[in-house]
N, C-alpha and C positions, 0 to 999 in steps of 0.2 A: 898677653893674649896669645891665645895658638896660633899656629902657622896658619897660613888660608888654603894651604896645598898639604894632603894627604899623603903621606908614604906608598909608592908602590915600586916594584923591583922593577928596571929597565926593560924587561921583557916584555910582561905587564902592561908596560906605558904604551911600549910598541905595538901591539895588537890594539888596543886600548883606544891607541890615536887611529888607525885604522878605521876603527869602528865610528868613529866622530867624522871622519871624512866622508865613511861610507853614506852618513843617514845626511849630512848635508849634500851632499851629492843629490838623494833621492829625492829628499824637499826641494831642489834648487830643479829637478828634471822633472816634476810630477805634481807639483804646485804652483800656483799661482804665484807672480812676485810682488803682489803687492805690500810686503815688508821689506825690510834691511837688518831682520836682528845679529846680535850683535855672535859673533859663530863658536858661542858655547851650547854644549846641547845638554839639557838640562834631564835627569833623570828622578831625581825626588829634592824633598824640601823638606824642611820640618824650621816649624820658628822664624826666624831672618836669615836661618842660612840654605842657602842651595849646592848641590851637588852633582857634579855633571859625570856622565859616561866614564870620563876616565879616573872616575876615585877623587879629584880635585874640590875641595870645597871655597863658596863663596859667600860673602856676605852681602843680601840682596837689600839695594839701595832704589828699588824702584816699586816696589811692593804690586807689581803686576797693576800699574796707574793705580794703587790706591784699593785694589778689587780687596785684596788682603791685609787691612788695617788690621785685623787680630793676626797676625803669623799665620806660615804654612802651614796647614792641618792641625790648625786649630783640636786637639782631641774633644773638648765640649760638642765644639760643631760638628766634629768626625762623626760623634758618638750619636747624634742625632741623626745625622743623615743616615748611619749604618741601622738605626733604632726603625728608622720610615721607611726604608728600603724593603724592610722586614715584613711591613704590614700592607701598605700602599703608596705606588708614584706619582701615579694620573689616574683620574677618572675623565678629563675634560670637564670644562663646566657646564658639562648636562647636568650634571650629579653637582651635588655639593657634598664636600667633604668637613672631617671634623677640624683639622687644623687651619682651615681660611677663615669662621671667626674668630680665632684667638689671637691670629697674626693680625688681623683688622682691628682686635680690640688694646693687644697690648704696643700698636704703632700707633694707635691714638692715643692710647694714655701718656704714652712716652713724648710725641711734639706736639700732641695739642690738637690735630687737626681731625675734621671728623668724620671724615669718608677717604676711602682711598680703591684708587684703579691697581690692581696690580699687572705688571705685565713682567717681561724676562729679559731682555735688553735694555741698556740705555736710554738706544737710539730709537726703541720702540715707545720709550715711557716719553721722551722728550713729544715723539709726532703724534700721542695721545697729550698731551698737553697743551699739543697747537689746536688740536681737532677740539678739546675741551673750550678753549679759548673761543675760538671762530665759535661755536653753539650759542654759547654765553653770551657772545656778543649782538649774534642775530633774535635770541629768544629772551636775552632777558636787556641786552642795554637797546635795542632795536636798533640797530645796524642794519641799516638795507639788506637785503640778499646777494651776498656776490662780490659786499666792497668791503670788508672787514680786512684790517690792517694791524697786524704785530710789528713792533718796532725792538728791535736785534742789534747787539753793536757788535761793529770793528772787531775782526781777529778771534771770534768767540768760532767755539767748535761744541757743536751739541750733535754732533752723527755724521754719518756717510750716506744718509739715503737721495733721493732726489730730492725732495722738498726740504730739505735740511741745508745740503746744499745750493739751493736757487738761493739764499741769505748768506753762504759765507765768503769772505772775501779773501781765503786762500784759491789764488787763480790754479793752482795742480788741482784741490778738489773737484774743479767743476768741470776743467779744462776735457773735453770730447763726451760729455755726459747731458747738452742742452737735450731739446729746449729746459727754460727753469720755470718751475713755479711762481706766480704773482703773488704779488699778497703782502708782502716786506719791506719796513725803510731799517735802513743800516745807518747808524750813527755814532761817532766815534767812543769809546769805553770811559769811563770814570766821568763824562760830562753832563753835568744834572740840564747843564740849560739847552743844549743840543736834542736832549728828552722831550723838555718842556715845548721846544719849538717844530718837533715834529710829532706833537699828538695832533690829531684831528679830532672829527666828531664819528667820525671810522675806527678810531683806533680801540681795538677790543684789550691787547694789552702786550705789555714791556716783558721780554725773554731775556734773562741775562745770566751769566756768571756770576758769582758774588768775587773768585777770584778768576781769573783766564789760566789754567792749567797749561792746555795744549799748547798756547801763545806764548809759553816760557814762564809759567807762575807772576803775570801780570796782576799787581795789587792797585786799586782804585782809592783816592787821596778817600781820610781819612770822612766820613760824612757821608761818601757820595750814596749809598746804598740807602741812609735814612731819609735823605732828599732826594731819591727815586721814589722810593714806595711814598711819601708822601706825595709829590708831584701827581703820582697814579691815582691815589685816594681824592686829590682834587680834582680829577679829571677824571673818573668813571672807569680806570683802566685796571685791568687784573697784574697784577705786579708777581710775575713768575722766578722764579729762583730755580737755578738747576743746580744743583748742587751734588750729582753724579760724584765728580771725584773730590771738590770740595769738602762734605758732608760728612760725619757718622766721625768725627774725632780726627780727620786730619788737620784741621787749624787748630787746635788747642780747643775748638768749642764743639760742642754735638755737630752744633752747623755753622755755617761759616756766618752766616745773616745775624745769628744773634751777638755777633761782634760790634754791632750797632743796635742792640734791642730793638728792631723791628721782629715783624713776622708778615713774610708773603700769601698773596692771596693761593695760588700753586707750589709746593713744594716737590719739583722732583729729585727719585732716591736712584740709587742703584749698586752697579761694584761693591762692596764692601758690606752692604745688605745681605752679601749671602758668604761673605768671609773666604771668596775666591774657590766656593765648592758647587757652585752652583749660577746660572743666571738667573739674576732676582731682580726685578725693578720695579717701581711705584710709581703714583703721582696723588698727591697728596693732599684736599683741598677743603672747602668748608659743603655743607651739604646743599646749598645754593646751587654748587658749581656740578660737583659729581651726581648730585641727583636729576642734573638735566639729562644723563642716558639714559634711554629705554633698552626693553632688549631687542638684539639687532642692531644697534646704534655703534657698538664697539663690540671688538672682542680679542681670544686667543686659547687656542687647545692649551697652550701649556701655561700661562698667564694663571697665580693665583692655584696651582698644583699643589697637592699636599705635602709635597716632596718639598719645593719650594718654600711653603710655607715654616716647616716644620727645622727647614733649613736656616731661614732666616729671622726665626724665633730666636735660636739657638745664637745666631750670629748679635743681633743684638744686645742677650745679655750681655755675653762677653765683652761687650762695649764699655755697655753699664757700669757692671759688678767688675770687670778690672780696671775700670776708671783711665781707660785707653785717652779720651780728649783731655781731660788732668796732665796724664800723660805728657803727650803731643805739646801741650803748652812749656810742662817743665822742659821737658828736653829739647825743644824746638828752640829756645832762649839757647841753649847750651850750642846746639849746631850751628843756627847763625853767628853767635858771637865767635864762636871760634876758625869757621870759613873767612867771617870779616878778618881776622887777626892773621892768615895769609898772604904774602909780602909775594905777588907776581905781575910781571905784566902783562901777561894772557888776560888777569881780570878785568872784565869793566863795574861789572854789580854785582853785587849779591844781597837778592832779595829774599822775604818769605814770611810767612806766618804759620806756626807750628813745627811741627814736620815736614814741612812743607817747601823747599829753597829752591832759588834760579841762582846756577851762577853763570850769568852771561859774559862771555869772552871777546875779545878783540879777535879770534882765529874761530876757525871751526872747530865742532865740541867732539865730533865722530873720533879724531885720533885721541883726545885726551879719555873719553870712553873705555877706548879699546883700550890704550896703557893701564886704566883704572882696573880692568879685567886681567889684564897678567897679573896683578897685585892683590887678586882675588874678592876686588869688590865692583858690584855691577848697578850700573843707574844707566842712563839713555838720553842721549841729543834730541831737542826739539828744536827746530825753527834754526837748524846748523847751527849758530853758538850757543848754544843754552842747554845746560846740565841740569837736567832736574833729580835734587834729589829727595826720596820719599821712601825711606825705610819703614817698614811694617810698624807700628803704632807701639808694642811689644818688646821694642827694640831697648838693651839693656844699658845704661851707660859708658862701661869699657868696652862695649862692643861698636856704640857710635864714636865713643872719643878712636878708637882703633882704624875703625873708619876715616875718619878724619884727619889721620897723620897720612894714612897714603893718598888722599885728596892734595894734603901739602906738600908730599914730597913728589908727586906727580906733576904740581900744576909749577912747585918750583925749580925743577930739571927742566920744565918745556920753556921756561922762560926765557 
């Protein structure tokens, strides 16, 4: 495999690193700090590897959380997005345009479901999922007005907004941001009977993870999602799946739910829906659920854009037709088994499904990160000891096995 660092003559380097101190200087003096990235500055991409300011190349092991399961710049999806740009970006949905039925009709044929919200964030598709929820509950299961209750577990991270927050139980989230929203029981992740015993005759419906990303790639024992959505079916509940970064080929499956052949009553999408060129997101449902808005009831200028649309047509195929969750499966076997095969005592686990891996440490994850980064490969600490790592879907064999030798020779010097 090539070097992970570019030739450039000492002079070069010198102005070069100049220049990388310069622009973190200006992010650190004229931005916000609510990140900690890691202090490579990144200038183009193409595929899984990244390229920073000073010539230096890297192989990206965090796929931008999953937003870029097809590689950087994608040229399919380039090509599309450069194709739309050409004609139309927004009208707002005063207008309709020509590419929001197509995106409507070939995101149904593809998981089955038969109406879809689209909107541009996440964290926007998640709080149109609550809002879908709460409607559903009052108009069609009759839920009082006012007492409708989602039931959310332990450690899950579905956004930063405030109501998102009033449910999570990372105390930094919330910490100087009350009062919180009402309306939520929290109970702890992978426990079918803890479900069971906090539904009520309130409860409109179950928000979950299929896996806990943010929480360190947390997997729920083997069953538990099939004995969720049932649990819900016997008790009138909407059985929601967010599946954000989950979804669209990172576990070896289109989605991570049909790991246990079910199928939830909400499906939310996002990230990787628009192949890291665009913000794309959906929610996903049967025409029972979606067809309870009116107009007025929801909305978004940019939400459902042709731009968007035309974007995340493009990003799908590529899904498809390069058999990305095929993928994810074959090689995800390959990554975990060979992290397992790792001989450190920094390790404590290593979990994962797909492409998908935690490896959680007995020390903090931040210094072994940044050594991973002189070595020219970049993944990100969650929750201080947890490495997650998630190279783009795309990703070649001796480029993951390449990967993986400086994972061992990093994690077995810090031992």
């Amino acid at each position: 495999m090539a070097s992970s660092t570019l030739h450039s003559d000492t002079a070069d380097l010198k102005v070069q690193s100049t220049t990388t101190s310069r622009l973190i200087a200006l992010e650190d003096e004229y931005g916000a700090h609510n990140y900690k990235p890691l202090d490579v500055v990144v200038e183009r991409a193409s595929g899984v590897w990244i390229y920073d300011v000073e010539g230096r190349r890297y192989l990206d092991f965090l796929a931008a959380y999953s937003a870029v399961n097809q590689g950087h710049c994608h040229p399919r999806i380039l090509a599309a997005m450069q194709e739309q740009a050409q004609r139309v970006t927004l009208t707002s949905r005063a207008f309709r345009n020509d590419q929001l039925p197509l995106f409507y009709k070939e995101l149904s044929d593809l998981t089955g479901y038969e109406m879809t919200l689209p909107m541009n964030s996440g964290t926007e598709a998640v709080e149109s999922a609550l809002k879908l929820a709460r409607k559903w509950g009052y108009k069609v299961k009759g839920i009082p007005e006012g007492k409708a209750e989602i039931i959310v577990c332990e450690n899950n991270f579905h956004g930063r907004t405030i109501s998102i927050i009033s449910f999570s139980t990372e105390p930094q989230y919330r910490d100087g941001f009350g009062p919180y929203l009402s309306g939520f029981k929290i109970i702890p992740f992978g426990d079918a009977a803890a479900l069971r015993a906090a539904i009520t005759p309130n409860t409109a419906a179950f928000l979950v993870e299929p896996i806990q990303g943010e929480a360190g790639v947390l997997i729920p024992p083997d069953g538990y999602l099939a004995e969720a959505a049932a649990i819900c079916k016997q008790n009138n509940v909407l059985f929601i799946a967010d599946e954000i970064q989950s979804g669209l080929g990172r576990t070896g499956k289109l989605f991570a739910y049909e790991h246990e052949g079910i199928k939830p009553d909400m499906l939310i999408v996002g990230k990787a829906l628009a192949g890291g060129f665009y913000p794309v997101s959906a929610v996903l449902a049967s025409r029972e659920i979606i067809g309870l808005l009116n107009p007025g009831d929801h909305g978004s200028t940019f939400g459902g854009n042709p731009m968007a649309c035309a974007v995340a047509r493009a990003s799908l195929r590529v899904i498809v037709e390069e058999q990305l969750a095929e993928r994810s499966a074959e090689l995800g076997k390959l990554l975990i088994d060979r992290i397992r095969k790792i001989r450190s005592a920094q390790i404590r686990e290593v979990r994962g499904k797909g492409l998908w891996v935690a490896i959680e440490l007995n020390g903090p994850a931040r210094p072994i990160c940044e050594a991973l980064m002189r070595e020219g490969l970049l993944c990100k600490e969650t929750h201080d000891n947890v490495i997650r790592l998630a190279p783009p879907l795309t990703i070649e064999r001796e480029d993951l096995l390449w990967a993986c030798d400086r994972i061992q020779a990093v994690l077995e010097e810090k031992a």
